[in-house]
N, C-alpha and C positions, 0 to 999 in steps of 0.2 A: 354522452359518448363523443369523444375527438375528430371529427371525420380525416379520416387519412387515407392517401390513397391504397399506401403499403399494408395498411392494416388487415386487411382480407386474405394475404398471403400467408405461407408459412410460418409461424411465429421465430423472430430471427430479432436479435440485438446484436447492436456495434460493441467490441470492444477500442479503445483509445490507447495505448501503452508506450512505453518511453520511460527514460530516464527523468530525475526532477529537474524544474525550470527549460525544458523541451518544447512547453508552447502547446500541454496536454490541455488544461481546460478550457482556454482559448478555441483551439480547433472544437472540443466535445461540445461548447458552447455553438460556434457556428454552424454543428453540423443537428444539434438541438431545432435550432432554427430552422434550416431548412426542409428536415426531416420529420417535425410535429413531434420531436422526440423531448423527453426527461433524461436528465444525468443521474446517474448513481456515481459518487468518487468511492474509490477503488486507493484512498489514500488513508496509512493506516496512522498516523496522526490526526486528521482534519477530523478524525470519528470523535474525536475529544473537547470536552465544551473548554472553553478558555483559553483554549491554544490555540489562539488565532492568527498577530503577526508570524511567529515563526513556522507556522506549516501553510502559509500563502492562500488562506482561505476567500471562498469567493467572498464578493462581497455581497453586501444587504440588497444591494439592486440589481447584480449576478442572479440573487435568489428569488428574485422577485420576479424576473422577464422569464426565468427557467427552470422549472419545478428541479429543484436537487434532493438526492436523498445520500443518507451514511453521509452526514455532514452535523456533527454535534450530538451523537445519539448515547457519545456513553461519558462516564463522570473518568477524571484524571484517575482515579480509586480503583477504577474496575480494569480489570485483565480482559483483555477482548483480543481475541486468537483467529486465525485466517478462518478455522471453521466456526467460529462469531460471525463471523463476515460471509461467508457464503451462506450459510443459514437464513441472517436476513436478508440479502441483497437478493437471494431466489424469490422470496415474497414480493420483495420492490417490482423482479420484472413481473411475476403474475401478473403486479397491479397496474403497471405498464400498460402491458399488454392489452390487461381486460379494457383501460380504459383510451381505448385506440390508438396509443402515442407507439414510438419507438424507443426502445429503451436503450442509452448510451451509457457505455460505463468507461469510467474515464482514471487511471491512476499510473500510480509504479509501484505498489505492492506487489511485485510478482507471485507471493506465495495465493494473497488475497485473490488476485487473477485463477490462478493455477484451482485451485480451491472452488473457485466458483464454478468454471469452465470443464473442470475434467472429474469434479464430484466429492465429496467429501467421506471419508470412511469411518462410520462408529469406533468413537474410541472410548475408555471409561473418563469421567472427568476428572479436573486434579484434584490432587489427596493434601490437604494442608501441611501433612504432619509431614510426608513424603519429599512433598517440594520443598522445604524448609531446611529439611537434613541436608537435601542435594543443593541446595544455594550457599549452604553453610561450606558442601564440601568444594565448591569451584573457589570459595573465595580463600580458605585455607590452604587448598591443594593445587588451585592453578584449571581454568578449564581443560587445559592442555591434556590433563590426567584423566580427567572424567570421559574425554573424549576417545582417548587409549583402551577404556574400559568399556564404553558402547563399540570400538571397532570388534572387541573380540567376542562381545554378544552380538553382534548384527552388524557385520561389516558392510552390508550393503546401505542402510542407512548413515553408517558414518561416513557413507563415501559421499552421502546427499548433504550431509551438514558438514560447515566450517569448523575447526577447533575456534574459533573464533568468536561462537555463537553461542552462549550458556544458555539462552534460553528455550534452544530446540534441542541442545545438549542434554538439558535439564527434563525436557520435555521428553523424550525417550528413551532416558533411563528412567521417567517416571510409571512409562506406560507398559515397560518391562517385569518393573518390580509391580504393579499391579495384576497383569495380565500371565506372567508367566511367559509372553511372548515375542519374540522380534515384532516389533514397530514396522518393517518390511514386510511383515509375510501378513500384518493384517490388514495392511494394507494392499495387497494380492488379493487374499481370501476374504475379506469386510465388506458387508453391505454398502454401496456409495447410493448417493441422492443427487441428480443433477438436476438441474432446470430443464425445462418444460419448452425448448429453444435453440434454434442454431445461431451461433457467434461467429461473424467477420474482425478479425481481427486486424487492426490499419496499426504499424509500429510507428513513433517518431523517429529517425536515424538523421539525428543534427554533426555536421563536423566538429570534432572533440574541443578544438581549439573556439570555436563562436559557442559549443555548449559551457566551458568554464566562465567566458565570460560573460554569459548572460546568468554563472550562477556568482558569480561576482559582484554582480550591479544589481540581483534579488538583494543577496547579505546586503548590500549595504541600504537598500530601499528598507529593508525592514529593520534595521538600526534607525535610520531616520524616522521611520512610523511608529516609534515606540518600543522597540522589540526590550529593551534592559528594562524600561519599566511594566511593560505586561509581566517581565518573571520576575520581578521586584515585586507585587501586587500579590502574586501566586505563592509566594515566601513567606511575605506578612500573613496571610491565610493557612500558613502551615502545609504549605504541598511542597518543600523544598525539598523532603525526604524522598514520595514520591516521585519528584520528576527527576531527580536523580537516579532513581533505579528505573528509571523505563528508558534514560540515555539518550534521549531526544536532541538529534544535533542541533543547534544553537540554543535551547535550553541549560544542556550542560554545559555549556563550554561559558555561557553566560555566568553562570549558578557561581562555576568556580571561579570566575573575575569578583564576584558579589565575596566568596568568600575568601577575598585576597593571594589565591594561589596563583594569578597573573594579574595582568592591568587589560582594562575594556578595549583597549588595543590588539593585544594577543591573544583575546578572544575573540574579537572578529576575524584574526587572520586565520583561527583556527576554526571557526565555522565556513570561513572559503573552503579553504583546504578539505575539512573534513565531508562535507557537502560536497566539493570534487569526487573525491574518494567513493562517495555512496553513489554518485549517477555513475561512475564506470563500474561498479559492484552489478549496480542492474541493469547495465547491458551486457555486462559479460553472460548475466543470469539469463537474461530475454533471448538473447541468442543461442544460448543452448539447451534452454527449457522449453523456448517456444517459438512458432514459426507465424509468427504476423507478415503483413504485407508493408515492406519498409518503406516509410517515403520521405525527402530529402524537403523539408518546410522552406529551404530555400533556392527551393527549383523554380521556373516559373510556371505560373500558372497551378501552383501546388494545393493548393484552397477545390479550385476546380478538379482536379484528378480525385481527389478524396471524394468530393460528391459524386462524381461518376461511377466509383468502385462502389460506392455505398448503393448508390440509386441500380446501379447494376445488379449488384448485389440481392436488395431488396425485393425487387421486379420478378427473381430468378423461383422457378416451383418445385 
């Protein structure tokens, strides 16, 4: 057992949240350290083994000074869903917990957060033959339409999904034709599972203009570190199909320079670009799904206010 001082208190974990390249596993890291704490990532790429350069995984001696977990647990093959993720990551903090640390969990999967945090509600699992028809019909009909068709069975849910998004599109019109029922009201009336733990919630809030550019100079750190030949390597092996349909920003957009539908030029400009686009997506999202306590990483003294809030926090009965 850990000896920690926090440990005897209420069982309580940190969450870390922010947009990508915010400076999340850095801080989860330093606050790892001060706190006797484990990270769990909250990153719903990093869960996948071999997709390393381009979703910014720690590294071998990151993982070695700081016990991490949800870091390489499931194959490129496998469908792993926000309630994959809260499922196991609830076990993570048990074991946390039981074994004195503080458990930090650190990403910008919002749904993954959300999921964890506010419980997860029994749904049936997917139906092959189901999801099949309905991926067939977004890609003939346009998600646009499918989406038109969830608003008038469960308009409250189509108000939570993007037409934008086939895959939670797909997802409950999947859960409808199984169940019979809006995806909203079972999620009302469904058994939920939450952990076993109260959550302080600490947001990253970087100014938009120093957040592009530091998602600017990741793109290009991971072009330098290899990024066209880790998905060169993953091609040769036959996962070209899969990581195509799972749409992984800088995989895709790599994938298509590989198969001449641009040059490795206008694909990095389009993992800037696109990789912009998804950190303002989740802040728009954190902001109005969820209420962390926002701090400015370049304030001064900003390292110190987080462990204050935390150590406050902690202390607190």
């Amino acid at each position: 057992m850990i000896s920690n001082e926090y440990s005897k208190e209420n069982k309580k974990a940190v969450i870390i949240c922010g947009p990508t390249a915010s400076g999340k596993s850095a801080l989860a890291m330093a606050v790892c350290q001060r706190f006797i704490g484990s990270l769990i990532s909250a990153d719903s790429r990093q869960i996948y083994k071999r997709l390393d350069i381009g979703t910014a995984k720690p590294t071998p001696d990151d993982r070695r000074r700081i016990p991490h977990f949800m870091v390489d647990i499931a194959e490129i093959t496998d469908d792993f869903t926000a309630v994959s993720f809260a499922e196991l990551a609830k076990v993570y903090i048990e074991q946390i917990l039981d074994s004195g640390r503080i458990p930090v969990i650190a990403g910008g999967a919002g749904l993954y957060l959300e999921a964890l945090a506010g419980g997860i509600v029994e749904t049936p699992p997917k139906d092959d033959d189901i999801r099949k028809e309905l991926e067939r019909r977004i890609r003939d009909e346009g998600c646009d339409k499918l989406h038109e068709e969830l608003r008038r069975i469960d308009p409250e849910s189509a108000g939570d999904i993007s037409p934008n998004d086939p895959v939670r599109v797909a997802r409950a019109l999947e859960i409808f034709e199984l169940t019979g029922e809006a995806p909203s009201l079972i999620r009302k009336t469904g058994h939920y599972s939450v952990p076993d733990c109260e959550f302080l919630w600490i947001g990253i809030d970087l100014p938009r203009e120093t957040l592009y550019e530091r998602i600017n100079n990741r793109v290009d750190e991971m072009i330098d570190s290899g990024l066209i030949d880790e998905v060169k390597k993953l091609v040769a092996d036959g996962m070209g199909e899969i990581l195509k349909k799972k749409k992984i920003v800088g995989y895709a957009e790599v994938l298509d320079a590989l198969e001449g539908k641009y040059s490795i030029e206008e694909a990095i400009r389009l993992i800037k670009q696109h990789t912009r686009n998804y950190a303002k997506r989740q802040m728009t999202w954190f902001r109005n799904r969820l209420s962390p306590e926002w701090i400015n990483p370049l304030e001064n003294g900003f390292q110190g206010k987080v462990f204050e809030l935390i150590d406050d926090y902690l202390k607190r009965t």
